[in-house]
Backbone as XML, in Angstrom:
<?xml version="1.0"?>
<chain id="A" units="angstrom">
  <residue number="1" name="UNK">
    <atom name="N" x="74.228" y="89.183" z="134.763"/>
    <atom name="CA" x="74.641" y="89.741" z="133.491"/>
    <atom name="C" x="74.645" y="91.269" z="133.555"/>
  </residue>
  <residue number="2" name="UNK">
    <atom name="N" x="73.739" y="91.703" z="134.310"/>
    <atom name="CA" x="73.364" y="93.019" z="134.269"/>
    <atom name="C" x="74.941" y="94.210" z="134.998"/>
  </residue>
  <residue number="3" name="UNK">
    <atom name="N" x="75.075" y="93.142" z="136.341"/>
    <atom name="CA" x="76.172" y="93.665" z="136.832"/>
    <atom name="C" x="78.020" y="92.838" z="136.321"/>
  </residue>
  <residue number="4" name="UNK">
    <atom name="N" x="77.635" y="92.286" z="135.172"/>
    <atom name="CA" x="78.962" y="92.286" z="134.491"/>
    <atom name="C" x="79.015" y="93.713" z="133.349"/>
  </residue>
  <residue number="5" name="UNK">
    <atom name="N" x="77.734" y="93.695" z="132.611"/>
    <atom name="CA" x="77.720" y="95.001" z="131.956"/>
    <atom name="C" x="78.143" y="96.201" z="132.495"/>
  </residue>
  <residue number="6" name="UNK">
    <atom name="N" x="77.885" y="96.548" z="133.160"/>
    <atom name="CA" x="77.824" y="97.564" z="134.384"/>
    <atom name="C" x="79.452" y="98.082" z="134.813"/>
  </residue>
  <residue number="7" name="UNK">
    <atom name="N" x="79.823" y="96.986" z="134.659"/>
    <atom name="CA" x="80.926" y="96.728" z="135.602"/>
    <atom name="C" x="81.994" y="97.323" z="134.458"/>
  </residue>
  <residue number="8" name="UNK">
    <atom name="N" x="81.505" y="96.435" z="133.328"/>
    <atom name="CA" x="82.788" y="96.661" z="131.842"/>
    <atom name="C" x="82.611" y="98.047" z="131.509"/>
  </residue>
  <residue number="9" name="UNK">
    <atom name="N" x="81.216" y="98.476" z="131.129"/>
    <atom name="CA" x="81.231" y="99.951" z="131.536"/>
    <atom name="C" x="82.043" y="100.859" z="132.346"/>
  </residue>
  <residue number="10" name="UNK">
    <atom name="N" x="81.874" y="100.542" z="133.175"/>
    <atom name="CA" x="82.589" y="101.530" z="134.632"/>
    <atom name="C" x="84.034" y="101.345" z="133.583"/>
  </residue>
  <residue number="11" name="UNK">
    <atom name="N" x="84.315" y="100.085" z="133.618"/>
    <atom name="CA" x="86.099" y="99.772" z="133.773"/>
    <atom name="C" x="86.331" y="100.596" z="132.237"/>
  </residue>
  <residue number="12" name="UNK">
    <atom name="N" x="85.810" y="100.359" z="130.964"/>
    <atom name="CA" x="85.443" y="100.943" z="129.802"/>
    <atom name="C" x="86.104" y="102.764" z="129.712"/>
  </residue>
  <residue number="13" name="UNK">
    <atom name="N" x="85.068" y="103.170" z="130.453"/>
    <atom name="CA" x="84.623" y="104.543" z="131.174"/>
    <atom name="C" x="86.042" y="105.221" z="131.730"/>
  </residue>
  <residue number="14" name="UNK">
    <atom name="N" x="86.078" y="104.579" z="132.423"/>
    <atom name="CA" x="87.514" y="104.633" z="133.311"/>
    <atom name="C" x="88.526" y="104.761" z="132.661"/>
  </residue>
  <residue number="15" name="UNK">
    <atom name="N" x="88.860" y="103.772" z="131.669"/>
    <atom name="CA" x="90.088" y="103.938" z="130.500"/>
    <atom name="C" x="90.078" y="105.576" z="130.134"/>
  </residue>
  <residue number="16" name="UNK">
    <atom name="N" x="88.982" y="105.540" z="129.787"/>
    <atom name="CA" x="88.855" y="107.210" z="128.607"/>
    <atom name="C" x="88.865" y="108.446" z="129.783"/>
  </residue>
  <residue number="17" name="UNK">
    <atom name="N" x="88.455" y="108.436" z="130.982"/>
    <atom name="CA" x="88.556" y="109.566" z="132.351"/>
    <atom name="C" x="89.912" y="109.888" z="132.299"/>
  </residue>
  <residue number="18" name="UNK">
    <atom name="N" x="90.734" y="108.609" z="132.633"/>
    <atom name="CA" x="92.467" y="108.387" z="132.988"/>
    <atom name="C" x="92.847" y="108.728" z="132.090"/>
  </residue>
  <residue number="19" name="UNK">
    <atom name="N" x="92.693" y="109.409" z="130.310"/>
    <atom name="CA" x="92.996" y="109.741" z="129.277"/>
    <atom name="C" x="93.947" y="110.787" z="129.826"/>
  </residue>
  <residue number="20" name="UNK">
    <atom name="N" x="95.146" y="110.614" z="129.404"/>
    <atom name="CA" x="96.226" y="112.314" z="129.736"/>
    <atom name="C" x="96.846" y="112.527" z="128.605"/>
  </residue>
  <residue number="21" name="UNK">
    <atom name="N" x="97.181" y="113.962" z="128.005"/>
    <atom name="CA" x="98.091" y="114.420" z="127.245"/>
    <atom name="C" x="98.823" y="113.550" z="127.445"/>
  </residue>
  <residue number="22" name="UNK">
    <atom name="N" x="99.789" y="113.582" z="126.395"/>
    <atom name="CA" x="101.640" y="113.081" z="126.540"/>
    <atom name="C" x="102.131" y="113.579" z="125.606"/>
  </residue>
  <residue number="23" name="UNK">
    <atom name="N" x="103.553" y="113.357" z="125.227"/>
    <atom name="CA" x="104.646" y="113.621" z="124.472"/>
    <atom name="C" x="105.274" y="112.217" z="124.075"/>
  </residue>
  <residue number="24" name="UNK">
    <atom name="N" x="106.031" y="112.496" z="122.792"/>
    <atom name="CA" x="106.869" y="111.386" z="122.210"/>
    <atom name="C" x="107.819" y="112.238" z="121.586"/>
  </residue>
  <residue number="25" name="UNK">
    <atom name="N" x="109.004" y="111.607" z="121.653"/>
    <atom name="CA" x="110.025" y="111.973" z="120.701"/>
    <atom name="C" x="111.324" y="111.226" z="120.087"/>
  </residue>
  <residue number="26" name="UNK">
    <atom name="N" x="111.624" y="111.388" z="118.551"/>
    <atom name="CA" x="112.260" y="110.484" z="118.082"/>
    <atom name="C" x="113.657" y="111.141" z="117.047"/>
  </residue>
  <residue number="27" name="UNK">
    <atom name="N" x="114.291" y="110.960" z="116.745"/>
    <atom name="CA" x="115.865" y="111.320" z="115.755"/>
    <atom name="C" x="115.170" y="110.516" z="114.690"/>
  </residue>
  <residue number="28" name="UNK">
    <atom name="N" x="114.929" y="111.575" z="113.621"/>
    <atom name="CA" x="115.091" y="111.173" z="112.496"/>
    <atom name="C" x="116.479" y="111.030" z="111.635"/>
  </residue>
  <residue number="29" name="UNK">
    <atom name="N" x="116.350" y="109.091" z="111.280"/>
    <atom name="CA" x="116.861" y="108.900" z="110.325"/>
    <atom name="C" x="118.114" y="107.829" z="111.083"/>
  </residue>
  <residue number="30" name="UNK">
    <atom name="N" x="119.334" y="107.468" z="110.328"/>
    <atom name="CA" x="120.235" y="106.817" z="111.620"/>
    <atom name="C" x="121.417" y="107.070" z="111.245"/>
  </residue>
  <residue number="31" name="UNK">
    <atom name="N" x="122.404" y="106.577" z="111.731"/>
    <atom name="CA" x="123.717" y="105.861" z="111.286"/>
    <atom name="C" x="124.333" y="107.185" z="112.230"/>
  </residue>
  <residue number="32" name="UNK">
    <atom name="N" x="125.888" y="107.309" z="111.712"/>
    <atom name="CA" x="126.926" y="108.130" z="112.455"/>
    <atom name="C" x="126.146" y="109.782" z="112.129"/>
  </residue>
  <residue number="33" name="UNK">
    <atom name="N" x="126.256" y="110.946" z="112.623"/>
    <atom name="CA" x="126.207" y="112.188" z="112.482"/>
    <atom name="C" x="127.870" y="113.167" z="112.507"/>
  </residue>
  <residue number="34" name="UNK">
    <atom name="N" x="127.485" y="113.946" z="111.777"/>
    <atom name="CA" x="128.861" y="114.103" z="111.642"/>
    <atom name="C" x="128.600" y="115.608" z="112.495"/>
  </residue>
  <residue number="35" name="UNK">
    <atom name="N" x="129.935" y="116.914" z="113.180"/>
    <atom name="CA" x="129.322" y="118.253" z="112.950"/>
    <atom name="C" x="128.940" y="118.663" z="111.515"/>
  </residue>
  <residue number="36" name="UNK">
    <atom name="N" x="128.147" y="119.606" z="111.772"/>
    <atom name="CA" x="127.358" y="120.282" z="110.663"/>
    <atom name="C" x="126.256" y="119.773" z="109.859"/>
  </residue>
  <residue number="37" name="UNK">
    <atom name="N" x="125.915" y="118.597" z="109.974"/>
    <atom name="CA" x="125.081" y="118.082" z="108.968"/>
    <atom name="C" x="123.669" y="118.058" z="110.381"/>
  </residue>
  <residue number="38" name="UNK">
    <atom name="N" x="122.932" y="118.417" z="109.444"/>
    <atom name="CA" x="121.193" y="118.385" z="110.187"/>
    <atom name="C" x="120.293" y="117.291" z="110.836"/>
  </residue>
  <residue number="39" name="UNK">
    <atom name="N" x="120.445" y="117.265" z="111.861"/>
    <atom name="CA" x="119.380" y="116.219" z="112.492"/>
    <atom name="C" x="117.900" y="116.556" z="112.861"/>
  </residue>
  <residue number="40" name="UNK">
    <atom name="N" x="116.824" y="115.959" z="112.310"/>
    <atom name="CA" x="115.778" y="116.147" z="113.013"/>
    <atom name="C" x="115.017" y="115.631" z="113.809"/>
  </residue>
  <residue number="41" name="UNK">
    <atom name="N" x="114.762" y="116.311" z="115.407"/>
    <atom name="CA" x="114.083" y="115.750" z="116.046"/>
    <atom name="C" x="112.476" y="116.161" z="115.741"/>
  </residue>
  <residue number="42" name="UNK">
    <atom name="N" x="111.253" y="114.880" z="115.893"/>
    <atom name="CA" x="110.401" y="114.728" z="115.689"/>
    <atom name="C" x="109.553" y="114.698" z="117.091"/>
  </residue>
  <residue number="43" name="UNK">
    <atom name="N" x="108.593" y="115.746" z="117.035"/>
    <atom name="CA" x="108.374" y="115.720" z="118.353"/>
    <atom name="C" x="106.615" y="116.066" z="118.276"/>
  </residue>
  <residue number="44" name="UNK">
    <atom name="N" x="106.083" y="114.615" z="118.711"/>
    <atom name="CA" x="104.401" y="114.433" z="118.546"/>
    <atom name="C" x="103.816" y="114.599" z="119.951"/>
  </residue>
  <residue number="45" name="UNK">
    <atom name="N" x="102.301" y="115.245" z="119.957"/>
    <atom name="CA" x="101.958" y="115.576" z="121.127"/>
    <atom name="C" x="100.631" y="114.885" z="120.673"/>
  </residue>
  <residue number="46" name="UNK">
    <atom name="N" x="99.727" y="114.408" z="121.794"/>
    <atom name="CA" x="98.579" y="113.419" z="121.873"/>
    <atom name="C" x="98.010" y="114.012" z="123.441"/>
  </residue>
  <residue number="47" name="UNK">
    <atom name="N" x="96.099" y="114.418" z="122.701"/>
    <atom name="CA" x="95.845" y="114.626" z="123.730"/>
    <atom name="C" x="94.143" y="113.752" z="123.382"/>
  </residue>
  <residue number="48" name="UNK">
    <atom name="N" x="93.520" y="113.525" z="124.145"/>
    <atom name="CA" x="92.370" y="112.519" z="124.321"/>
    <atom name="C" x="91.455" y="113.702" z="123.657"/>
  </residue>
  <residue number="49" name="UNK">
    <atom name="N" x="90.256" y="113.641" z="123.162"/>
    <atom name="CA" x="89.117" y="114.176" z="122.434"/>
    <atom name="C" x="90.068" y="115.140" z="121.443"/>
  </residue>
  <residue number="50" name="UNK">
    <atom name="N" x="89.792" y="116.174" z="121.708"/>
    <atom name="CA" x="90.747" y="117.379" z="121.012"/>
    <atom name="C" x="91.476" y="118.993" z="121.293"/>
  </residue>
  <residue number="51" name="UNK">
    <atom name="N" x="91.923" y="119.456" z="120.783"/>
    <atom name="CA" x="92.815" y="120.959" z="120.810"/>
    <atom name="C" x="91.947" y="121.572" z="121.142"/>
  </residue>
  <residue number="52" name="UNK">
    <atom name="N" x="92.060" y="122.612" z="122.124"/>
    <atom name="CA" x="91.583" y="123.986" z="122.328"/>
    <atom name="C" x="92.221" y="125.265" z="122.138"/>
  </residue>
  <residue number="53" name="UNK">
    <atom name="N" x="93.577" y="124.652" z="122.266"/>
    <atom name="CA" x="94.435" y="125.606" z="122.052"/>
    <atom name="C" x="95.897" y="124.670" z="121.305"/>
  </residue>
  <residue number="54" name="UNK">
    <atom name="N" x="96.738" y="125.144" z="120.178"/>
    <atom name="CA" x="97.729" y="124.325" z="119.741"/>
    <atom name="C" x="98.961" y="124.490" z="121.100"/>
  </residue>
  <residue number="55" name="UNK">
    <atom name="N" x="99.810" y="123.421" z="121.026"/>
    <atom name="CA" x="101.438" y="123.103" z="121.822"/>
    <atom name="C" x="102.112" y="124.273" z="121.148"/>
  </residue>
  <residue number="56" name="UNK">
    <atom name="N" x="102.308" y="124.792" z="122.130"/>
    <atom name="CA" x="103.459" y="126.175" z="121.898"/>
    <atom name="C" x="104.889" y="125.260" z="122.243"/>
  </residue>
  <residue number="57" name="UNK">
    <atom name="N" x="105.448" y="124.832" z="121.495"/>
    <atom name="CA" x="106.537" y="124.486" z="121.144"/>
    <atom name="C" x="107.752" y="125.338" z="121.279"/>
  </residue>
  <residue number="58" name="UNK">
    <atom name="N" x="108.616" y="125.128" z="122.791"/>
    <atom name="CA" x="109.668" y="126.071" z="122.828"/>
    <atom name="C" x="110.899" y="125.886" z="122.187"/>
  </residue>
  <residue number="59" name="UNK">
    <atom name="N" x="111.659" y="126.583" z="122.138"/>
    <atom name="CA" x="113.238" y="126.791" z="121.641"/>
    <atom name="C" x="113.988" y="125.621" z="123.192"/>
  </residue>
  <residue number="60" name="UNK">
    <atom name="N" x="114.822" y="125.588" z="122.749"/>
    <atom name="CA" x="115.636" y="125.149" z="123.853"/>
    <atom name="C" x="116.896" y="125.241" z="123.646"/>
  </residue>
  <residue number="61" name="UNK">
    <atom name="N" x="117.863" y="124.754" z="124.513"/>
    <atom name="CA" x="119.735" y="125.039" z="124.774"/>
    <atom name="C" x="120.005" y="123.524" z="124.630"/>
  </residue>
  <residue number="62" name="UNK">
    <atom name="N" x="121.121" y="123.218" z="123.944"/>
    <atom name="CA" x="121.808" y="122.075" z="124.037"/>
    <atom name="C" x="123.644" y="123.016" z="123.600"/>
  </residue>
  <residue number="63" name="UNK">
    <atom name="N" x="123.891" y="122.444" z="124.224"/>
    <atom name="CA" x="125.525" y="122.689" z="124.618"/>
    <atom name="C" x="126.041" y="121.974" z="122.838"/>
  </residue>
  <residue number="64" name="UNK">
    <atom name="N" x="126.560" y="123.140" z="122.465"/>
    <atom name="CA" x="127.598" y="122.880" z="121.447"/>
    <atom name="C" x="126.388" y="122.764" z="120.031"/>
  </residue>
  <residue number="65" name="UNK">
    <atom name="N" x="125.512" y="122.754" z="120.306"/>
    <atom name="CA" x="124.352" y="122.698" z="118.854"/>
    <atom name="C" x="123.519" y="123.659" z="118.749"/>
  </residue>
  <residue number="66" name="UNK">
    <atom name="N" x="123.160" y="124.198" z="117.258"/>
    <atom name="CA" x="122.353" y="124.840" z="117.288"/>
    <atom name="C" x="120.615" y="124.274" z="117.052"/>
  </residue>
  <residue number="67" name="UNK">
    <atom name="N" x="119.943" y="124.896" z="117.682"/>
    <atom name="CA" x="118.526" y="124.259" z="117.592"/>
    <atom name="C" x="117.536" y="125.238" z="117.179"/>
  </residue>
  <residue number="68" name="UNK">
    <atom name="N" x="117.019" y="124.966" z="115.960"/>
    <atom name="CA" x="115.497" y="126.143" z="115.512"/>
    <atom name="C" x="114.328" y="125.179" z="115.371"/>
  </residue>
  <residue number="69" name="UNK">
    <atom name="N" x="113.570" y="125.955" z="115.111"/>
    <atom name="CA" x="112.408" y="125.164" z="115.070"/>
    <atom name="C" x="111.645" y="125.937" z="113.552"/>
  </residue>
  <residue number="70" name="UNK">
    <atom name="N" x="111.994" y="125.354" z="112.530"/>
    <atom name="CA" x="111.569" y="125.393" z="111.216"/>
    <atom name="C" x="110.159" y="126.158" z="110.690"/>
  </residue>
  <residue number="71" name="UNK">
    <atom name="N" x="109.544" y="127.022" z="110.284"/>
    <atom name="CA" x="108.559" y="127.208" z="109.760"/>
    <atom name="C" x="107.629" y="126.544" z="108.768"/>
  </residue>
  <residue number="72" name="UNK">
    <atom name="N" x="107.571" y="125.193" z="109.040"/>
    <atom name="CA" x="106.770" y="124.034" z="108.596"/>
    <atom name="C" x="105.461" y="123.959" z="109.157"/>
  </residue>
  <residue number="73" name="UNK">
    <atom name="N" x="104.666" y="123.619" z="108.399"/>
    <atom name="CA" x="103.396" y="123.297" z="108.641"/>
    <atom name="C" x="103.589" y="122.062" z="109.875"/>
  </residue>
  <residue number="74" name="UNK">
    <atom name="N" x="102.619" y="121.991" z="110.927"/>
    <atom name="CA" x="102.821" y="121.143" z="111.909"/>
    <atom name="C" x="101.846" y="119.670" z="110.925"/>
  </residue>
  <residue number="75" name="UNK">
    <atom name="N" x="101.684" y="119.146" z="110.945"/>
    <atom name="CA" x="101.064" y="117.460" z="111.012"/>
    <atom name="C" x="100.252" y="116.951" z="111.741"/>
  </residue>
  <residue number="76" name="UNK">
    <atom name="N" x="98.914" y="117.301" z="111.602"/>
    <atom name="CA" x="97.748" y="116.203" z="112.383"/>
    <atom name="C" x="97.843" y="115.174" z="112.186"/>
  </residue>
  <residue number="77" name="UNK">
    <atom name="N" x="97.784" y="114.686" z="113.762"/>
    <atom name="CA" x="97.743" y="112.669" z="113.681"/>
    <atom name="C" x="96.448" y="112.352" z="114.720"/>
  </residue>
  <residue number="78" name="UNK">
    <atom name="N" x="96.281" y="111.314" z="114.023"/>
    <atom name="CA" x="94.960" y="110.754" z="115.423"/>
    <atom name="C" x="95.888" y="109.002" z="115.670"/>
  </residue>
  <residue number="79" name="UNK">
    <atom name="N" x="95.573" y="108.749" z="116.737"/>
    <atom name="CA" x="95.731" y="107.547" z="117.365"/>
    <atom name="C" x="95.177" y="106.837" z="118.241"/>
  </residue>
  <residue number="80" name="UNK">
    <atom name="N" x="94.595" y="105.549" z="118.102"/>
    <atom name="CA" x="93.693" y="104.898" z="119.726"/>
    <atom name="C" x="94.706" y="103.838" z="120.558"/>
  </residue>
  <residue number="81" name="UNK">
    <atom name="N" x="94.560" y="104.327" z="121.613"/>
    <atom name="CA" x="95.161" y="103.651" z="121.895"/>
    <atom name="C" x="94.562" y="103.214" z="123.411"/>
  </residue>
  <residue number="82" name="UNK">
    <atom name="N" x="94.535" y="102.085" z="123.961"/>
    <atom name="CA" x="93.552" y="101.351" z="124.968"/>
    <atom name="C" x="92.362" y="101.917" z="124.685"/>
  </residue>
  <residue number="83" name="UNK">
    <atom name="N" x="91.822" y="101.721" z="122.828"/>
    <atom name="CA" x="90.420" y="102.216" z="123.149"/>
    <atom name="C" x="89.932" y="103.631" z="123.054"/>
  </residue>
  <residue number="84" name="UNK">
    <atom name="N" x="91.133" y="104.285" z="123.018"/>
    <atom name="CA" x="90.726" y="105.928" z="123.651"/>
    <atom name="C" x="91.821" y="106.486" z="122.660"/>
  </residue>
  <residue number="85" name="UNK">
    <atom name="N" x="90.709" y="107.809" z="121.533"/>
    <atom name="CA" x="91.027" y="107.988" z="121.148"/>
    <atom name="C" x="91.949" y="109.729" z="120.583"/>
  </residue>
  <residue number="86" name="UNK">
    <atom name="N" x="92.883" y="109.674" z="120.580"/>
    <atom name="CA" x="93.819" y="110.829" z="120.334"/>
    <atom name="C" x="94.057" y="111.548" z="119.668"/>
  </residue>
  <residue number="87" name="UNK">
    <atom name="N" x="93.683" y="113.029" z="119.397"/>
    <atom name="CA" x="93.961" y="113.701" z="118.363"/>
    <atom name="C" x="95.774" y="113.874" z="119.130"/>
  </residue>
  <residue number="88" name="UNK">
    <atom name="N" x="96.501" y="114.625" z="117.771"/>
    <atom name="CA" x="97.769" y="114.618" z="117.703"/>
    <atom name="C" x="98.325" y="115.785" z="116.718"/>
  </residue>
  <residue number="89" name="UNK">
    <atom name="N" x="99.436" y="116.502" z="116.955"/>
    <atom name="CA" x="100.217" y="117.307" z="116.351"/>
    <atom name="C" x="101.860" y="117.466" z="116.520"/>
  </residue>
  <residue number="90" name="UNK">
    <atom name="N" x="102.412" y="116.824" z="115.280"/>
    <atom name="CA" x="104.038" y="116.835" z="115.055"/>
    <atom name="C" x="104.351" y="117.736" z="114.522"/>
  </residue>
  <residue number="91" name="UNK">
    <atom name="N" x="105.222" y="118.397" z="115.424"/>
    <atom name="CA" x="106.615" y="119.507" z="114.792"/>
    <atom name="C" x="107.451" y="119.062" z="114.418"/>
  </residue>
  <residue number="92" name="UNK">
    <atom name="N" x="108.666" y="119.329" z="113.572"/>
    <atom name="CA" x="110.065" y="118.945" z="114.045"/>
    <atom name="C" x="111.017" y="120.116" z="113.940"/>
  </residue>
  <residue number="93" name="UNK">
    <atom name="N" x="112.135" y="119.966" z="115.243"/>
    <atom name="CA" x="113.239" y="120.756" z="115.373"/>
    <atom name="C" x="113.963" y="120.377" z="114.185"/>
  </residue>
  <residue number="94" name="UNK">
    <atom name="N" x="115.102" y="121.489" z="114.028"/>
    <atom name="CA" x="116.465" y="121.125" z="113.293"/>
    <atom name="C" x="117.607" y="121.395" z="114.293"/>
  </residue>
  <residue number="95" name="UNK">
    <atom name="N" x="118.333" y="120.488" z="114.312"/>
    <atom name="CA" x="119.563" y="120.346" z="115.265"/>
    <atom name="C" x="120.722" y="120.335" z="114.558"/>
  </residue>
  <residue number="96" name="UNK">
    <atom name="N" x="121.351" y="121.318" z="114.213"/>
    <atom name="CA" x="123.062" y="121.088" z="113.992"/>
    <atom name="C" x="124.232" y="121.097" z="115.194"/>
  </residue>
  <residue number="97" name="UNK">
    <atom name="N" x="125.087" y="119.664" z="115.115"/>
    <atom name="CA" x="125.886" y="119.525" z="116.182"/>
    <atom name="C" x="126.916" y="120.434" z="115.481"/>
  </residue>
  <residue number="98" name="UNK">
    <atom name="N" x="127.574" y="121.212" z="116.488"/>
    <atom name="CA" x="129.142" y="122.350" z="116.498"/>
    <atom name="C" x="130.068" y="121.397" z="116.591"/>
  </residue>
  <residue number="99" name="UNK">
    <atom name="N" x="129.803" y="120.366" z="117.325"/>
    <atom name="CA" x="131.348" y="119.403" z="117.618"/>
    <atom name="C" x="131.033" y="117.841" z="117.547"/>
  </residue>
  <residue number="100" name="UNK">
    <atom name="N" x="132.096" y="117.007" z="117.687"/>
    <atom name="CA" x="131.927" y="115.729" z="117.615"/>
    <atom name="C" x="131.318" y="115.282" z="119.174"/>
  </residue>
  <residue number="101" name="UNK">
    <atom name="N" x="131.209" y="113.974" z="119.411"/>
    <atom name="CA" x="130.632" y="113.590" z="120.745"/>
    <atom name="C" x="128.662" y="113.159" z="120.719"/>
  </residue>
  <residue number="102" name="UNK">
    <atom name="N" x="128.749" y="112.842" z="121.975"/>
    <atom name="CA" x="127.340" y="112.303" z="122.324"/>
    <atom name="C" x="126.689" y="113.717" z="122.728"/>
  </residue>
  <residue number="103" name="UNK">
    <atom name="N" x="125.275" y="113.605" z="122.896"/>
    <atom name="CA" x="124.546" y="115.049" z="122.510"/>
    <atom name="C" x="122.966" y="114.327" z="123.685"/>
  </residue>
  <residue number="104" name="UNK">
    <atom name="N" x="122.596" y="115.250" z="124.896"/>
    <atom name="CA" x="121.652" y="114.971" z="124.989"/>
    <atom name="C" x="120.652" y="115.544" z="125.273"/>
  </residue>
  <residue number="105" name="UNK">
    <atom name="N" x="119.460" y="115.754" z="124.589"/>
    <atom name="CA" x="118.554" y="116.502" z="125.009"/>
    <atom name="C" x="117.507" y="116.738" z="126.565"/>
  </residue>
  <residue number="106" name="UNK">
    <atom name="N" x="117.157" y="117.992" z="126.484"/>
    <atom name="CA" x="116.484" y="117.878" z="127.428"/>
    <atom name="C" x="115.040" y="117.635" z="127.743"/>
  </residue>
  <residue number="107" name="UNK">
    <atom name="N" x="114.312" y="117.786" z="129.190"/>
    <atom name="CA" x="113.120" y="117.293" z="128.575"/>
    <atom name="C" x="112.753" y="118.727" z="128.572"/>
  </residue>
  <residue number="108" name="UNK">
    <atom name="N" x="111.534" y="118.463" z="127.802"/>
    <atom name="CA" x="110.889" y="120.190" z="127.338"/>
    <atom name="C" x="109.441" y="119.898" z="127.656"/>
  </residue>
  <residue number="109" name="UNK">
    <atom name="N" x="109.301" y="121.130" z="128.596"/>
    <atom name="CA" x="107.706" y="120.862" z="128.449"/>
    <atom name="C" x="106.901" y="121.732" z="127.367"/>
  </residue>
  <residue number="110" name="UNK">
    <atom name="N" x="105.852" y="121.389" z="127.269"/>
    <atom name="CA" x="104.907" y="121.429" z="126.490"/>
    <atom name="C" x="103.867" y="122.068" z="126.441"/>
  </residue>
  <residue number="111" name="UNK">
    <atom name="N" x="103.425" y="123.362" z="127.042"/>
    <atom name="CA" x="101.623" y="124.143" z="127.032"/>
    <atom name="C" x="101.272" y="123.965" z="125.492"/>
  </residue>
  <residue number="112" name="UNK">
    <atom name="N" x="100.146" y="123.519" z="126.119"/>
    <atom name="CA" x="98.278" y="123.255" z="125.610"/>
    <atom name="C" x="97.277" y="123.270" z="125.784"/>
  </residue>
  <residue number="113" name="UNK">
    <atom name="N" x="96.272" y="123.007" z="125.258"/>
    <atom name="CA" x="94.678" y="123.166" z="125.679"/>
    <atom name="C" x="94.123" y="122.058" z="124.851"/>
  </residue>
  <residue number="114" name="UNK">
    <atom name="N" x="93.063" y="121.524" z="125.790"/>
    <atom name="CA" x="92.440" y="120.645" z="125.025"/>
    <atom name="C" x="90.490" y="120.170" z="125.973"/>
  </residue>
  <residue number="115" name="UNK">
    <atom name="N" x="90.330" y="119.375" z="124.845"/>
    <atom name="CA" x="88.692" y="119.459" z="125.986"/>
    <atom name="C" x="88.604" y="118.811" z="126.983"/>
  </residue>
  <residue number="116" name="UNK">
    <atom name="N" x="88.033" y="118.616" z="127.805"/>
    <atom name="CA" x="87.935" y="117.239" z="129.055"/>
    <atom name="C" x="85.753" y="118.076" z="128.794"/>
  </residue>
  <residue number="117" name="UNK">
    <atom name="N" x="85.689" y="116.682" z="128.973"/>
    <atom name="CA" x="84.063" y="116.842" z="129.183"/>
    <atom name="C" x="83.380" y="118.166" z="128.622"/>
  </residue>
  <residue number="118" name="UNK">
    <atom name="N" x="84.051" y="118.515" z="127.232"/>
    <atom name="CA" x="83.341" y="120.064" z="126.593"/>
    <atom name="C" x="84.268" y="120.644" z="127.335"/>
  </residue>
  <residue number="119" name="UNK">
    <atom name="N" x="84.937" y="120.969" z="128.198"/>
    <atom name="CA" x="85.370" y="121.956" z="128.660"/>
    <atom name="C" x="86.790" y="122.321" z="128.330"/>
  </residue>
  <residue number="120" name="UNK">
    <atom name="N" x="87.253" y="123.318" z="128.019"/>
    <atom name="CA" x="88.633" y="123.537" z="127.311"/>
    <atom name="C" x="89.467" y="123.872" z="128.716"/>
  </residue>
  <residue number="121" name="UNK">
    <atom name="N" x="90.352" y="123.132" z="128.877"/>
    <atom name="CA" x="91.781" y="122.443" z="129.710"/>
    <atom name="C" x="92.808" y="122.597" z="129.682"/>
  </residue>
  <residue number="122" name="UNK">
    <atom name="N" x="93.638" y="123.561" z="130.437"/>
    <atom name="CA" x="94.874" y="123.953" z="130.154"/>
    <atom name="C" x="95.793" y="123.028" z="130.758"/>
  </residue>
  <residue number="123" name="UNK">
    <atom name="N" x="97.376" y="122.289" z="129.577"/>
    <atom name="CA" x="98.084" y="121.257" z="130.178"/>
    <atom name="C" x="99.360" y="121.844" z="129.634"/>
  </residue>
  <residue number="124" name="UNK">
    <atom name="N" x="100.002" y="120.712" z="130.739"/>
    <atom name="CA" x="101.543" y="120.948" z="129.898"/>
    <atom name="C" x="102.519" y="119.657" z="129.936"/>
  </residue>
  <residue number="125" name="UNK">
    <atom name="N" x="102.589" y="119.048" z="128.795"/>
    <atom name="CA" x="103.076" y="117.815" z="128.655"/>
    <atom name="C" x="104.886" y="118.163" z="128.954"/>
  </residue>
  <residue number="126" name="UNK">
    <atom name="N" x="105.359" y="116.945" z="128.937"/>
    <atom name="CA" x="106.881" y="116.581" z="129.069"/>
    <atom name="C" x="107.255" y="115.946" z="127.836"/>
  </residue>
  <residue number="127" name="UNK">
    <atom name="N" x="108.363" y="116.768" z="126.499"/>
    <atom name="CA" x="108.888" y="115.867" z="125.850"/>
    <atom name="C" x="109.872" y="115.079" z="126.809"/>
  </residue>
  <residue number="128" name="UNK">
    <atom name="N" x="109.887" y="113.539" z="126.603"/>
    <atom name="CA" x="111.099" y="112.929" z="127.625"/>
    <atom name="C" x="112.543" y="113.685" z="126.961"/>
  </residue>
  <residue number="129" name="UNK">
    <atom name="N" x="113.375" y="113.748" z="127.529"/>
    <atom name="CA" x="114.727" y="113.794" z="126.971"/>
    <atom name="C" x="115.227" y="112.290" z="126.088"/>
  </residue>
  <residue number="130" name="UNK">
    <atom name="N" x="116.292" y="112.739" z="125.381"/>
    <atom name="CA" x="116.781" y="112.043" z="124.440"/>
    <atom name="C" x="118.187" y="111.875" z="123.727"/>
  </residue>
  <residue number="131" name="UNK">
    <atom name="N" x="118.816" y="110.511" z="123.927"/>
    <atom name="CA" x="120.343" y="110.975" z="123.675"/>
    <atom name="C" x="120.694" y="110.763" z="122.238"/>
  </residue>
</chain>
C-alpha cells in the first residue's frame, strides 16, 4: 500500500512539474464577415501557479487587415486542468478585413513571467495561428 501511495504521488507530482504556459485562440462570434466590419480575436494565456510579470501582447501584420489591440481591461481566468491549476489572462485584438477572401493569422508569440517553485520564470508562449 505504502508503495502504491508513493507511486500516485510521484505520478500526481509529476502532472503539476510538466505544468507549461500555453496559448489559446478563438474568432469571436460566426457566420460570413464582410470588409469593414470588426472581428475579434480572443486570445487567453494560462500559466500553472501564477504571473510575475503580465503577456506583453504584440501588434502583428496580416495582409490586407488592419489589427489593434484595444485599450480594454485584460480578464483574469483560472482553470484546472489534469488537476493542475491555472491562473489566466484574455486580451482581445480588433481585426478589420480591407478585402474579401480567406484571412490567416499568424502564430504570435507571447513573453511572460510566472512562478515555478517561488521562483519568478521568464516564458514565451505561442498563440497557434488561425484561419
Amino acid at each position: 500500500m505504502m508503495r502504491f501511495t508513493l507511486s500516485l504521488w510521484l505520478l500526481l507530482s509529476g502532472n503539476a512539474l510538466a505544468a507549461e504556459p500555453f496559448a489559446r485562440a478563438a474568432i469571436e462570434g460566426s457566420g460570413e464577415i464582410v470588409p469593414g466590419q470588426q472581428v475579434r480575436l480572443t486570445v487567453d494565456v494560462f500559466v500553472p501557479n501564477f504571473f510575475t510579470s503580465p503577456p506583453q501582447f504584440p501588434l502583428f501584420d496580416v495582409p490586407n487587415a488592419m489589427v489593434t489591440l484595444p485599450e480594454e481591461r485584460s480578464v483574469n481566468l483560472t482553470q484546472t486542468i489534469d488537476g493542475v491549476q491555472y491562473s489566466g489572462i484574455r486580451r482581445s485584438y480588433a481585426i478589420v478585413p480591407e478585402a474579401s477572401g480567406p484571412y490567416s493569422l499568424p502564430d504570435i508569440p507571447i513573453e511572460l513571467g510566472y512562478g515555478v517553485d517561488g521562483k519568478p520564470t521568464k516564458a514565451t508562449v505561442t498563440m497557434p495561428g488561425i484561419s
